[in-house]
N, C-alpha and C positions, 0 to 999 in steps of 0.2 A: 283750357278747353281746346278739344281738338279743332282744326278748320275745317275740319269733312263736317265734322259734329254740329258746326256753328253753322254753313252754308245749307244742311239738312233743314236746321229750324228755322232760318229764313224763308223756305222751300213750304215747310208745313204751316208757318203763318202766313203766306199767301194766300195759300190754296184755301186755309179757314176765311181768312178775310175776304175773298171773291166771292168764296160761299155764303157769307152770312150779305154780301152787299147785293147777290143774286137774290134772298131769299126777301130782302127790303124790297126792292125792286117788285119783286111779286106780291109781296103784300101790300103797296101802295097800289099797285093793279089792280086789285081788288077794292078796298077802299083808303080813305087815307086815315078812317078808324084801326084797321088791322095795318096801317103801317107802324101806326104808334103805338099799336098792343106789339109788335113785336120788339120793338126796344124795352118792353117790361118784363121781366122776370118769367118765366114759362111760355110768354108769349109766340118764339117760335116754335113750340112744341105744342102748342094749340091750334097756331095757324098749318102749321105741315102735318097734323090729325086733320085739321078743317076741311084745309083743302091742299090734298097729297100730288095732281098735276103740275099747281103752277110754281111748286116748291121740289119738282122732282130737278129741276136744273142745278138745284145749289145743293142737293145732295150728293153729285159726282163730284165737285168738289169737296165736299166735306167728306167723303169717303176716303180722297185723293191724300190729303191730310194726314193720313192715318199711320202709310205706312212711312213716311216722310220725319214724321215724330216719333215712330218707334227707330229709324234707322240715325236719329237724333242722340234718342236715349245710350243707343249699342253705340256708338263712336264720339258722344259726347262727354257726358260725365257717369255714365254707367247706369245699371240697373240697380245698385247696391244701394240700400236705406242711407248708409254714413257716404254716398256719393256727391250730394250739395253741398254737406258739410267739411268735406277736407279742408277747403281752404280756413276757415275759422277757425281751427283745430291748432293749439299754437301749444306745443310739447318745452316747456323751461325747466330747466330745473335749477335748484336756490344752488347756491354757493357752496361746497364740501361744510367749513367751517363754520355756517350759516342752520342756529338751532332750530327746532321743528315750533312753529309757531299754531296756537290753538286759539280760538276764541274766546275762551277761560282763562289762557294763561293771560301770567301778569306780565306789561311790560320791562325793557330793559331795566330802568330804574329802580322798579321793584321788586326785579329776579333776586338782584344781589342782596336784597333786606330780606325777602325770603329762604335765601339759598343759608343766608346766616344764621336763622335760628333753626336752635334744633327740634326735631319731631318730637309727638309723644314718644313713651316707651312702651314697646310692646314683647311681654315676654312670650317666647316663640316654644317653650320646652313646656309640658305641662307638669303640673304642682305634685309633689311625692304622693298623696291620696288618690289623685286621679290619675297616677302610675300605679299605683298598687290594685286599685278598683280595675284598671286594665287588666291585668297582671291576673287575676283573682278569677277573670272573666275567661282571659285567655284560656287557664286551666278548666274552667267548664267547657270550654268548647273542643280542647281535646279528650276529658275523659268522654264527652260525646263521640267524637272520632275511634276513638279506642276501642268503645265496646263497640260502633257500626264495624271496627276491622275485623277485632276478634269474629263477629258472628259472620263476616263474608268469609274469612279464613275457612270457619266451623266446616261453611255451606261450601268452601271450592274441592272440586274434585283434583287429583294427582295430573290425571290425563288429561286436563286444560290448561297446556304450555301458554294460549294466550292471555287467558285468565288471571294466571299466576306469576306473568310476567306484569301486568296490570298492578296485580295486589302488590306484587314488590314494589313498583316504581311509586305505588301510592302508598305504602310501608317506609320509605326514604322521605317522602314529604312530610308525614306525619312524625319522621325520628326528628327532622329538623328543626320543627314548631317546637320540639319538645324542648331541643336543646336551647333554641331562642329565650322560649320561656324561664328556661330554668337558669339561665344566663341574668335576665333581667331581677327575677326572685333575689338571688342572688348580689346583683347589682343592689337591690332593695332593702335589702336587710340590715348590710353593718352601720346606714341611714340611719336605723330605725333604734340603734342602740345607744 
């Protein structure tokens, strides 16, 4: 903490505590009931509503306070939310070679009886049916494609260079589905003999 920062709040806790020992002072003045309501919980907010003269003394201190504590906060430890907390804040990091540790994981002892056996088996390719049921589906989805081109082609005019440059570029996409497809068909077949 800065020493401006730290002499400020020394400065601003005076000036509250003069306040609040003026504001005793006045309310034993008045009786020594309202001296001890004011050591209670709202009790100086009652008494300084009650009776607002003889509590106007410990108000200029407590005023005084104010800007002593904000010239605290700017040269102390800041206005910043994470400004209390820097110091707490302890940034480590584990070791290069040091593995990543989880609350599930098993310890060292039984990493390596773990690490030993092997997993299930999972086959990762799907099974020649549910290649060909692809495959079968594929070809519905272009001869879909095909008549939506044919009847854009139908409907394009000559004289829509944008248009026609569109239908081409979507004409290459549709020749390559084709060919993919027909790659895998192919792929599929001498399987099947």
């Amino acid at each position: 903490m800065d020493m401006a920062g730290f002499i400020f709040l020394i400065i601003g806790l005076v000036c509250v505590l003069v306040g609040r020992i003026l504001l005793l002072g006045a309310a034993f003045g008045i009786s020594v009931w309202w001296g001890l309501g004011v050591l209670l919980p709202f009790g100086p907010l009652f008494f300084r509503l009650s009776y607002p003269e003889p509590a106007a003394r410990s108000r200029i201190f407590r005023l005084a306070a104010l800007p002593f504590l904000f010239l605290y906060l700017t040269f102390g430890p800041g206005l910043s939310p994470t400004a209390y907390y820097r110091h707490k804040i302890k940034r480590t990091q584990p070791p290069g070679d040091f593995p990543p540790q989880y609350a599930m994981e098993a310890t060292n002892g039984t990493a390596r009886n773990v690490l030993a056996k092997p997993g299930p088996k999972v086959e990762t390719s799907p099974a020649l049916e549910e290649r060909r049921d692809m495959n079968t589906r594929e070809f519905d989805r272009l001869r879909a494609w095909s008549e939506a081109l044919r009847l854009r082609k139908r409907d394009l005019l000559h004289s829509d260079a944008e248009g026609n440059r569109a239908f081409n570029l979507e004409m290459e996409r549709y020749n390559e589905a084709l060919e993919k497809a027909n790659a895998e068909r192919t792929a599929l077949e001498p399987v099947a003999r």
